[in-house]
N, C-alpha and C positions, 0 to 999 in steps of 0.2 A: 871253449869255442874260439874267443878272441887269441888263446895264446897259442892255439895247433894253426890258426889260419897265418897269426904272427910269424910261426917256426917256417910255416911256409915260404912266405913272402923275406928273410931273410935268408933261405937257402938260393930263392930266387935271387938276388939280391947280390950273394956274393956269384955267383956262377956270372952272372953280368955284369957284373960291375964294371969293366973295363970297356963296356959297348953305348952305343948312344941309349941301348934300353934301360940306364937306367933312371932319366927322365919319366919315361912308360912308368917303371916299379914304384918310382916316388907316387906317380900318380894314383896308381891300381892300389897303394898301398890306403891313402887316405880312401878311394870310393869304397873297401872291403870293409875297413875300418868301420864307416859312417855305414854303413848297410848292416850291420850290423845294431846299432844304436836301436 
């Protein structure tokens, strides 16, 4: 689970990299993470 939602959020990740989203991804990255816990 953690590592398909992971693959996720690094596809996301590079696709924006270069936008101010990816302040957004850092964040969305940790709440998916910890919801999961």
């Amino acid at each position: 689970m953690v590592l398909s939602s992971l693959k996720t959020l690094m596809t996301e990740f590079t696709s924006c990299r270069r936008t101010k989203a990816k302040k957004n991804l850092e964040t969305k990255l940790f709440v998916s993470f910890f919801a999961q816990i």
